[in-house]
ROTORVO-35082 format. One record per atom (N, C-alpha, C): residue in three letters; atom name; x, y, z. Coordinates in Angstrom, 3 decimals, always signed. Layout:
<recs>
+-----+------+----------+----------+----------+
: res : atom :     east :    north :       up :
+-----+------+----------+----------+----------+
: ALA :   CA :        X :        Y :        Z :
...
+-----+------+----------+----------+----------+
</recs>
This chain:
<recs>
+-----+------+----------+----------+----------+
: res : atom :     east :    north :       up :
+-----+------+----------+----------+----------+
: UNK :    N :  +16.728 :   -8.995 :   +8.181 :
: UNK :   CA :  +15.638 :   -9.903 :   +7.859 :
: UNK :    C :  +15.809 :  -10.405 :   +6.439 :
: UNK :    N :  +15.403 :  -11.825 :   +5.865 :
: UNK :   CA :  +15.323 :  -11.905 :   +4.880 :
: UNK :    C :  +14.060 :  -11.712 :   +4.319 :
: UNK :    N :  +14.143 :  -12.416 :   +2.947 :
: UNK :   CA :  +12.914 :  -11.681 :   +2.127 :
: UNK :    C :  +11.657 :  -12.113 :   +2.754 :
: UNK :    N :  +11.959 :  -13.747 :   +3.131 :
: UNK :   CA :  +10.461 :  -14.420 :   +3.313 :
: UNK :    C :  +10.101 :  -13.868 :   +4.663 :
: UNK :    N :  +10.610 :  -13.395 :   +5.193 :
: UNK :   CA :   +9.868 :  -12.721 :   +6.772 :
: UNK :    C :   +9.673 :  -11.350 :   +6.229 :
: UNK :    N :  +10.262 :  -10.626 :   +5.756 :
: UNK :   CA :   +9.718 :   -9.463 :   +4.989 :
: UNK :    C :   +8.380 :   -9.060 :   +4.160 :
: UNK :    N :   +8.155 :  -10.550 :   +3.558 :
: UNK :   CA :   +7.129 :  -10.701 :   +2.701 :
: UNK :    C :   +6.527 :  -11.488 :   +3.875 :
: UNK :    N :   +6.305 :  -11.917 :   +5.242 :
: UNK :   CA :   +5.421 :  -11.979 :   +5.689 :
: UNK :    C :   +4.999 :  -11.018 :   +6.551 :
: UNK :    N :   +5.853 :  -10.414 :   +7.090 :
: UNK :   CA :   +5.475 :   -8.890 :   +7.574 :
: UNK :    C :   +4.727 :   -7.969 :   +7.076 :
: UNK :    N :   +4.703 :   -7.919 :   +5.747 :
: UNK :   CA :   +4.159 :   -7.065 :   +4.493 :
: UNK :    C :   +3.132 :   -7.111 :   +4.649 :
: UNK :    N :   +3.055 :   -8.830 :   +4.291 :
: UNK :   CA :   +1.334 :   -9.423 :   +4.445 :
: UNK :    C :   +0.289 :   -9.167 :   +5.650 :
: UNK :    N :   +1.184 :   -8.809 :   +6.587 :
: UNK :   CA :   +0.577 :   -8.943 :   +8.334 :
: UNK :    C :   +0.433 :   -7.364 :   +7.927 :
: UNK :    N :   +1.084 :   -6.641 :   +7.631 :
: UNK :   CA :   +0.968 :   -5.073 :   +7.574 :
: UNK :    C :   -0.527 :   -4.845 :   +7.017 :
: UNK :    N :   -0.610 :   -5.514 :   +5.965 :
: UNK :   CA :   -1.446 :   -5.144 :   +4.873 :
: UNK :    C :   -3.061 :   -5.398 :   +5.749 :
: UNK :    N :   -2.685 :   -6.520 :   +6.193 :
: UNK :   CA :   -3.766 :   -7.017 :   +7.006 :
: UNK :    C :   -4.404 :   -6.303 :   +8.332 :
: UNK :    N :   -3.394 :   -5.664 :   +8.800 :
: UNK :   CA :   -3.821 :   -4.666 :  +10.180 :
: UNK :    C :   -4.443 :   -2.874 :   +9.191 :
: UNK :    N :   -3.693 :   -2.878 :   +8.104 :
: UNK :   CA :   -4.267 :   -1.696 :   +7.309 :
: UNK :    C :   -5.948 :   -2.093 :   +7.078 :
: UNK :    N :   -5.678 :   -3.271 :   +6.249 :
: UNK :   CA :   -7.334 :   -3.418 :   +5.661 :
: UNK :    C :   -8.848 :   -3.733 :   +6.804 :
: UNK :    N :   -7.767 :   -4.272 :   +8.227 :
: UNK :   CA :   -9.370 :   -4.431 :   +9.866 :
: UNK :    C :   -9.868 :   -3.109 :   +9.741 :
: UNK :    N :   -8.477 :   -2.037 :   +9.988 :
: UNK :   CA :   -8.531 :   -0.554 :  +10.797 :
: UNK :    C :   -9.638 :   -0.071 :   +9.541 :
: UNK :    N :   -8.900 :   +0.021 :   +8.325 :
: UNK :   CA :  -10.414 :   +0.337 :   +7.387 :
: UNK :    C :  -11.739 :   +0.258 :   +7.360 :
: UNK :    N :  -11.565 :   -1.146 :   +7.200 :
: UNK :   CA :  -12.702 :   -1.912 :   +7.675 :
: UNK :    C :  -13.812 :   -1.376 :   +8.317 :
: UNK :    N :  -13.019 :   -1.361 :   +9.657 :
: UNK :   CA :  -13.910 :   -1.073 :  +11.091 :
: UNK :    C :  -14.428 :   +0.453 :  +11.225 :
: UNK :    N :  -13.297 :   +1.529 :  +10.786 :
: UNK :   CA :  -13.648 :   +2.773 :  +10.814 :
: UNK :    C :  -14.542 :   +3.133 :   +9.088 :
: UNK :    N :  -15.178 :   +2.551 :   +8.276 :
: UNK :   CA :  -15.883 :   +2.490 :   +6.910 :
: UNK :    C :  -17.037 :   +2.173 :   +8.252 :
: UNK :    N :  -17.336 :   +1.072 :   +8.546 :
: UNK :   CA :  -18.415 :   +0.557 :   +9.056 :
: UNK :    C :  -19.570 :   +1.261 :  +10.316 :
: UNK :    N :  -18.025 :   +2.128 :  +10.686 :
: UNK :   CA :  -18.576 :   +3.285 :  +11.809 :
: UNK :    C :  -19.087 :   +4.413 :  +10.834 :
: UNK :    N :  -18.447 :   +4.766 :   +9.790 :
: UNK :   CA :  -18.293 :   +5.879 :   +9.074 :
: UNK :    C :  -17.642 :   +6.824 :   +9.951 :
: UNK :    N :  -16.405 :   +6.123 :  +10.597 :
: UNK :   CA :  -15.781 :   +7.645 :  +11.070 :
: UNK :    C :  -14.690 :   +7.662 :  +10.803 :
: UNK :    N :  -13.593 :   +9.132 :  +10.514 :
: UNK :   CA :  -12.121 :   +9.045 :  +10.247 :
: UNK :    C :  -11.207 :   +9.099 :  +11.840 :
: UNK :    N :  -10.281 :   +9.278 :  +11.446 :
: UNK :   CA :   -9.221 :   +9.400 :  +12.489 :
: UNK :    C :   -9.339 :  +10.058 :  +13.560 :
: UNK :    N :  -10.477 :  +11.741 :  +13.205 :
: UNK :   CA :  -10.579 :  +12.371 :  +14.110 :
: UNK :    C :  -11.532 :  +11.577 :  +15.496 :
: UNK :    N :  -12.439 :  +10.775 :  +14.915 :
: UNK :   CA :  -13.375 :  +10.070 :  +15.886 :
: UNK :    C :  -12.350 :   +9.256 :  +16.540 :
: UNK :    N :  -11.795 :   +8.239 :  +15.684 :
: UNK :   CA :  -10.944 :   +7.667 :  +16.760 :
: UNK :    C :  -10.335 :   +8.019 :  +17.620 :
: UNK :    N :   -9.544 :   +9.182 :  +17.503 :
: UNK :   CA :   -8.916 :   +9.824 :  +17.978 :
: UNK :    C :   -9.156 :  +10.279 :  +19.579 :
: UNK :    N :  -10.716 :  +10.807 :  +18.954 :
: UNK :   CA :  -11.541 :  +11.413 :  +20.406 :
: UNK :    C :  -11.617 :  +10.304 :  +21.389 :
: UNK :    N :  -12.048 :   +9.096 :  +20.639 :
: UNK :   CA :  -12.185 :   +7.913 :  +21.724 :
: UNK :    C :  -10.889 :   +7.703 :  +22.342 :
: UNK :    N :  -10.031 :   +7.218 :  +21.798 :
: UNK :   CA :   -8.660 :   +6.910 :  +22.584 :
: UNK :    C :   -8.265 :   +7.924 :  +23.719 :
: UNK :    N :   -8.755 :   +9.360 :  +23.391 :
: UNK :   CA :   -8.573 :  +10.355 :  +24.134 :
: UNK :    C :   -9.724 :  +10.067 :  +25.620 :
: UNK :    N :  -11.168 :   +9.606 :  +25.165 :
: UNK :   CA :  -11.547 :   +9.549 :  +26.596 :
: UNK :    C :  -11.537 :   +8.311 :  +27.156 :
: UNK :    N :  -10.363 :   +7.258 :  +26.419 :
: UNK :   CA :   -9.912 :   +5.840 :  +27.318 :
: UNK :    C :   -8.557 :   +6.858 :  +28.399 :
: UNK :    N :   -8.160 :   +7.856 :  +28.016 :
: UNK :   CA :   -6.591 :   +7.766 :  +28.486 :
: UNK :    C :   -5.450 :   +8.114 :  +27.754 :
: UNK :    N :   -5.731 :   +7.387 :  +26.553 :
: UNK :   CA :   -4.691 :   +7.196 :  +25.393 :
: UNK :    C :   -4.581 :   +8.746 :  +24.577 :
: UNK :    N :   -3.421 :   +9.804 :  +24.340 :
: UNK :   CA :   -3.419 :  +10.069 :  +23.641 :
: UNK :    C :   -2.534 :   +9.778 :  +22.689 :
: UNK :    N :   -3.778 :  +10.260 :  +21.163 :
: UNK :   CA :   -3.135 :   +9.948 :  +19.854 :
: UNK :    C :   -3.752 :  +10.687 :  +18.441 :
: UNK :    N :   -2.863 :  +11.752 :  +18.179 :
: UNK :   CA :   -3.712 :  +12.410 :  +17.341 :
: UNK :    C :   -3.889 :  +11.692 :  +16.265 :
: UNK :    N :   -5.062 :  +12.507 :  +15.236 :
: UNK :   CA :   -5.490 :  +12.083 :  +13.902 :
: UNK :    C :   -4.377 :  +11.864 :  +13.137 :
: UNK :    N :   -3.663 :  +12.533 :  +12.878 :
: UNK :   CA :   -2.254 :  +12.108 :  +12.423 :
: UNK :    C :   -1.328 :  +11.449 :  +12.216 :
: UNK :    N :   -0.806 :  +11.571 :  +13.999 :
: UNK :   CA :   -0.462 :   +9.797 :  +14.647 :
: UNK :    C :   -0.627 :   +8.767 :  +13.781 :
: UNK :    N :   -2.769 :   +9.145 :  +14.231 :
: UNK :   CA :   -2.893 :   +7.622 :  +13.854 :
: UNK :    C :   -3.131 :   +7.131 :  +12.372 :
: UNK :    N :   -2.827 :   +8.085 :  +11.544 :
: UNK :   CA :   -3.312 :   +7.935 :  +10.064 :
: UNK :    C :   -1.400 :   +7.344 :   +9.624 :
: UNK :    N :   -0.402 :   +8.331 :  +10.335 :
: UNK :   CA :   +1.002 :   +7.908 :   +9.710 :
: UNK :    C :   +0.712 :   +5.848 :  +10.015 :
: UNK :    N :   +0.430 :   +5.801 :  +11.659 :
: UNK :   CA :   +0.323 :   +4.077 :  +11.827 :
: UNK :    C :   +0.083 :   +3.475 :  +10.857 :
: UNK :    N :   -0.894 :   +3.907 :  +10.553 :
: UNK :   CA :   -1.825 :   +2.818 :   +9.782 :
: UNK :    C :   -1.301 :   +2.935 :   +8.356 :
: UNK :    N :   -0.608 :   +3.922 :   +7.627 :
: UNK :   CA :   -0.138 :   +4.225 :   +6.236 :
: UNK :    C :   +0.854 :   +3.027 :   +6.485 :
: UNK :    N :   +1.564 :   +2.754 :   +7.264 :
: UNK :   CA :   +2.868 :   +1.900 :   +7.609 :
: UNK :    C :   +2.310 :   +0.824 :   +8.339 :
: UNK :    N :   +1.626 :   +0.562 :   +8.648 :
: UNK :   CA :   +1.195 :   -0.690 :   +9.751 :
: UNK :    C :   +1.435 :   -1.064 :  +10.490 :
: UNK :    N :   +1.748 :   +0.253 :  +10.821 :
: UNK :   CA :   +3.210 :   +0.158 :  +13.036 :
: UNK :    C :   +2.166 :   -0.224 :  +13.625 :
: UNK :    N :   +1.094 :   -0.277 :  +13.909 :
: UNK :   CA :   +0.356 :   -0.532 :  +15.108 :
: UNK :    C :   +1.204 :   -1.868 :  +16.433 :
: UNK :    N :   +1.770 :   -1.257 :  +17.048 :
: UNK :   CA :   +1.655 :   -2.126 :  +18.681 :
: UNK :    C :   +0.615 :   -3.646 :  +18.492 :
: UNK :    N :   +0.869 :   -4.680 :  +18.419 :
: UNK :   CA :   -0.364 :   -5.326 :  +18.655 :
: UNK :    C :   -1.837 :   -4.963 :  +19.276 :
: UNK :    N :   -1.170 :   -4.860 :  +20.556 :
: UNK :   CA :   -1.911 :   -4.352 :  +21.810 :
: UNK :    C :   -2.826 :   -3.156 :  +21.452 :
: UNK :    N :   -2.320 :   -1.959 :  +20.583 :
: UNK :   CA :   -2.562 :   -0.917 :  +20.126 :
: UNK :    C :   -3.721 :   -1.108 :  +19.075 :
: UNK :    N :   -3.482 :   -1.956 :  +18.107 :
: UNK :   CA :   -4.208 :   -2.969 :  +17.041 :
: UNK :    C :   -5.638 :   -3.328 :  +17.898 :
: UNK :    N :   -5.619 :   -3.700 :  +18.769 :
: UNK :   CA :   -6.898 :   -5.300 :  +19.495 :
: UNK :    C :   -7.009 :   -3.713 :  +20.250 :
: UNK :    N :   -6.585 :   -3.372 :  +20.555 :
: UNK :   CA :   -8.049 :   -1.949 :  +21.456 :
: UNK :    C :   -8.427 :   -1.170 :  +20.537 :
: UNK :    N :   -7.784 :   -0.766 :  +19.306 :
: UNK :   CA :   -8.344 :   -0.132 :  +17.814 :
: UNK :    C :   -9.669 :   -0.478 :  +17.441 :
: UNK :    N :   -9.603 :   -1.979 :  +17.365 :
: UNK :   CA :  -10.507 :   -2.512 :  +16.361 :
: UNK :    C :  -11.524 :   -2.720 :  +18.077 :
: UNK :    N :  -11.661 :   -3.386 :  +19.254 :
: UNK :   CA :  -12.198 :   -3.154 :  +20.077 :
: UNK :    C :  -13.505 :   -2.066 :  +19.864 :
: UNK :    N :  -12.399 :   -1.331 :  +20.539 :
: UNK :   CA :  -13.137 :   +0.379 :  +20.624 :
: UNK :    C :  -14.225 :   +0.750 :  +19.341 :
: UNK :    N :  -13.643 :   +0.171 :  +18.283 :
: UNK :   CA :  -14.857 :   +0.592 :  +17.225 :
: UNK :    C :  -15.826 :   -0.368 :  +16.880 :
: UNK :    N :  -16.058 :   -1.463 :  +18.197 :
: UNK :   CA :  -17.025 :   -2.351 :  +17.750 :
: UNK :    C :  -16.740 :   -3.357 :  +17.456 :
: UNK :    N :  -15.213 :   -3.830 :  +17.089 :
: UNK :   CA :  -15.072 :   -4.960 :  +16.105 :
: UNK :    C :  -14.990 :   -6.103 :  +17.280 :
: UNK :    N :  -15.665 :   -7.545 :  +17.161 :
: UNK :   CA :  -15.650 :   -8.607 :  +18.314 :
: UNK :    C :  -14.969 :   -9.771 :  +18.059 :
: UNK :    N :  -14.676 :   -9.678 :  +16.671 :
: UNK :   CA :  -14.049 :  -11.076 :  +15.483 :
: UNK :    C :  -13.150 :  -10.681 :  +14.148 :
: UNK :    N :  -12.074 :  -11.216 :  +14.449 :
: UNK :   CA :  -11.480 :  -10.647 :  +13.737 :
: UNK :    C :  -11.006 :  -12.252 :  +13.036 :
: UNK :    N :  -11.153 :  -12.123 :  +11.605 :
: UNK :   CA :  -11.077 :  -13.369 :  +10.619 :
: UNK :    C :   -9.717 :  -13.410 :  +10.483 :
: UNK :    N :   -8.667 :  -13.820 :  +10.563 :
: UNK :   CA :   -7.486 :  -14.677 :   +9.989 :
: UNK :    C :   -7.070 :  -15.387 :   +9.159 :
: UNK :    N :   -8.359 :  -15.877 :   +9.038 :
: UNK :   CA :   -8.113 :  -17.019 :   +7.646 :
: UNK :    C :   -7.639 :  -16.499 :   +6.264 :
: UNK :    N :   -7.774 :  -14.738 :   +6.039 :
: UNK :   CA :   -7.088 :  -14.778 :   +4.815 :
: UNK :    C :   -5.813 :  -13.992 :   +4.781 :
: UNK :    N :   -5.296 :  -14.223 :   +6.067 :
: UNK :   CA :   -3.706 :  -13.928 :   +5.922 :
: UNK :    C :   -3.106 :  -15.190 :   +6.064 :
: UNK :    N :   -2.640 :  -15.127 :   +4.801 :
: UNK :   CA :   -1.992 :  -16.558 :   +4.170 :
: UNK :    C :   -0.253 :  -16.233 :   +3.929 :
: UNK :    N :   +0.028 :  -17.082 :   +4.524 :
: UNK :   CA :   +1.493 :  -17.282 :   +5.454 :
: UNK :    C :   +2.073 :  -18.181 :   +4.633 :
: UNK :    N :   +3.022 :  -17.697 :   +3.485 :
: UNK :   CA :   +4.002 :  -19.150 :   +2.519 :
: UNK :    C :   +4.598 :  -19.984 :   +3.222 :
: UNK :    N :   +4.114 :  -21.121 :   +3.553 :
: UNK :   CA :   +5.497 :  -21.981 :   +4.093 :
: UNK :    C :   +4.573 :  -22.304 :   +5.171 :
: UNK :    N :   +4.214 :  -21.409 :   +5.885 :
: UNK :   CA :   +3.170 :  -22.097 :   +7.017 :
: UNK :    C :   +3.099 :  -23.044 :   +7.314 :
: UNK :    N :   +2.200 :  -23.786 :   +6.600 :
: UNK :   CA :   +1.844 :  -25.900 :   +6.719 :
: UNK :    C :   +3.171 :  -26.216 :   +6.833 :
: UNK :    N :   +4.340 :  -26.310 :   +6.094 :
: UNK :   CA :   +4.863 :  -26.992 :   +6.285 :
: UNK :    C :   +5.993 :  -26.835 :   +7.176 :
: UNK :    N :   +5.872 :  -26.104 :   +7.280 :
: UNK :   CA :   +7.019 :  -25.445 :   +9.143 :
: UNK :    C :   +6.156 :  -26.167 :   +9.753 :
: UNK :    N :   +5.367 :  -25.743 :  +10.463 :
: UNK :   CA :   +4.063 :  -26.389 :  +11.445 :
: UNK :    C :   +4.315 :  -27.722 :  +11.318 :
: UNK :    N :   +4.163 :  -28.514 :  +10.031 :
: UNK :   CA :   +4.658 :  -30.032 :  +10.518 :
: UNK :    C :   +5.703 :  -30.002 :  +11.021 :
: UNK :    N :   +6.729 :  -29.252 :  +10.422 :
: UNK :   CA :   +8.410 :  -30.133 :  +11.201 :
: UNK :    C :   +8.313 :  -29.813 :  +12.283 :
: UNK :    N :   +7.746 :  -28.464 :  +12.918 :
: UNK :   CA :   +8.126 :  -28.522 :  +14.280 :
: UNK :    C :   +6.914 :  -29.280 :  +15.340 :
: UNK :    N :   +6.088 :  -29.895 :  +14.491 :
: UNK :   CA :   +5.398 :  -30.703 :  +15.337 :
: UNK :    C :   +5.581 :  -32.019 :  +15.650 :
: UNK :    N :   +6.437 :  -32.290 :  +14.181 :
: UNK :   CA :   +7.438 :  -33.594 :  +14.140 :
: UNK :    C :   +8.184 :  -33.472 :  +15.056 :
: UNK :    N :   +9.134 :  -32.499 :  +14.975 :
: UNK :   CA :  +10.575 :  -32.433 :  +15.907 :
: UNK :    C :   +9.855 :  -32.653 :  +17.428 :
: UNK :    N :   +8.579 :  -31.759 :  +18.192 :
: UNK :   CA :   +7.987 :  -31.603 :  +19.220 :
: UNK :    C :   +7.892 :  -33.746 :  +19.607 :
: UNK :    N :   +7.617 :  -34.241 :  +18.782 :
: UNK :   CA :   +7.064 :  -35.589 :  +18.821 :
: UNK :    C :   +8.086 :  -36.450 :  +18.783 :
: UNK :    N :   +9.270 :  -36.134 :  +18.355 :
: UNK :   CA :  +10.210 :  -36.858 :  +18.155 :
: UNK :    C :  +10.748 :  -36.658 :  +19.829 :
: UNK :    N :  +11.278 :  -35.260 :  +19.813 :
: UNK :   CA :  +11.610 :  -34.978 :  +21.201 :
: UNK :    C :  +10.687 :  -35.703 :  +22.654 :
: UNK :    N :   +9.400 :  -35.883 :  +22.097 :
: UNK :   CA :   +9.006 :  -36.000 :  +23.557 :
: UNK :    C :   +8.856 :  -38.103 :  +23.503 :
: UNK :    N :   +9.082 :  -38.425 :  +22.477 :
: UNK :   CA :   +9.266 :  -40.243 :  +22.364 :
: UNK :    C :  +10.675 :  -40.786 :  +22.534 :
: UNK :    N :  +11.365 :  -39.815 :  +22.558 :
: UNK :   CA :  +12.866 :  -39.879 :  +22.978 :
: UNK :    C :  +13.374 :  -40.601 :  +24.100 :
: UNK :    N :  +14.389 :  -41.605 :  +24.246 :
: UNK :   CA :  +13.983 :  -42.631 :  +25.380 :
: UNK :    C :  +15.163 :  -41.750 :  +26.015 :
: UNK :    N :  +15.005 :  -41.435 :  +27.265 :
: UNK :   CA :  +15.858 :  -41.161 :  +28.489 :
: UNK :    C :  +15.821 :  -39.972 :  +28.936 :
+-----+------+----------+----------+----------+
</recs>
């Protein structure tokens, strides 16, 4: 990987660290609560487990959106994971998308 996907990974990391906070501050519960819940969906995952995840920000997507789920959370804001370069990728490939589809033949 280079740096700039590194440094957006980072950013996405940082961002799945600070929901899971978030959401378990708002419950007032630690790992062990979570824990119990995932345990009576099915899922096991000890306190541990899930504290190494979240120190590192491995969460599974999937793993992520039933996390924050399970503890209540219904909206999850995006707007302040801010992506360098973003806007302007997004144009070219909406350019290129537009170019491609006015293309005669």
């Amino acid at each position: 990987m280079n740096s700039g996907s590194d440094d957006v990974n980072a950013l996405a990391r940082d961002q799945v660290r600070r929901a899971l906070t978030a959401a378990k501050n708002d419950k007032r519960w630690g790992w062990q609560e979570v824990s119990e819940l995932l345990t009576e969906l099915g899922i096991d995952q000890t306190p541990n487990n899930l504290t190494t995840k979240q120190s590192r920000g491995a969460f599974k997507a999937s793993d992520f959106l039933l996390l924050l789920r399970s503890m209540g959370v219904t909206q999850l804001d995006l707007s302040t994971l801010e992506i360098p370069g973003l806007a302007p990728a997004t144009r070219k490939v909406e350019a290129n998308k537009k170019a491609r589809l006015t293309k005669p033949g």
